[in-house]
C-alpha positions, 0 to 999 in steps of 0.5 A: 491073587490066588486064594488060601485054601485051609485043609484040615490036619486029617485031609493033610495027613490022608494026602501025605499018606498018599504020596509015601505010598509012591503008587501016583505022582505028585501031579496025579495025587494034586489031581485027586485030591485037589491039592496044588502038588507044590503045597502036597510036596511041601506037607511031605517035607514038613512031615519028614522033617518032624516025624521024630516028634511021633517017635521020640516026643520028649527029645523034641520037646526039650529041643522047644524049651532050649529055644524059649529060653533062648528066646527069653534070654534074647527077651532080657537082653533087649529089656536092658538094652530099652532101659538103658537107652531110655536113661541116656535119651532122659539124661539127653533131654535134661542136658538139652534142657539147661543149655536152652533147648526144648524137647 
């Protein structure tokens, strides 16, 4: 099993610098910095995919308050859904009850 290494978000930022430079390879920079090139090549797509965050914050935060209430809107809906289920299940076990069987 290989091991988890933690980079700090300064040496990232320094490496992913680095390779939008486009002076070395991927290989070469994993050489120097020491850095798998697959993990190096993963910051730089994470990067770009989020650089409108640097540029446009406020775009990119309302993009984050759709998702929660989004989140929270699914959140009420599974809360109705649990105690819907937990009604039928008691109304099961009382049913159960008078015709004999024990829960």
């Amino acid at each position: 099993m290989g091991r988890k290494t933690k980079y700090s978000d300064e040496f990232k930022i320094k490496v992913i610098f680095e390779v939008l430079k486009e002076e070395k390879t991927l290989a070469e920079i994993s050489s120097i910095y020491g850095g798998h090139k697959i993990t190096i090549r993963d910051w730089k797509k994470q990067f770009l995919e989020n650089i409108q965050l640097a540029v446009n914050p406020v775009k990119g935060i309302s993009q984050y308050r759709e998702k929660i209430k989004g989140l929270s809107s699914d959140k009420d809906e599974l809360y109705k859904q649990i105690g819907k289920l937990t009604s039928q299940l008691d109304w099961a076990k009382k049913k159960s009850r008078e015709v004999g069987f024990d829960s």
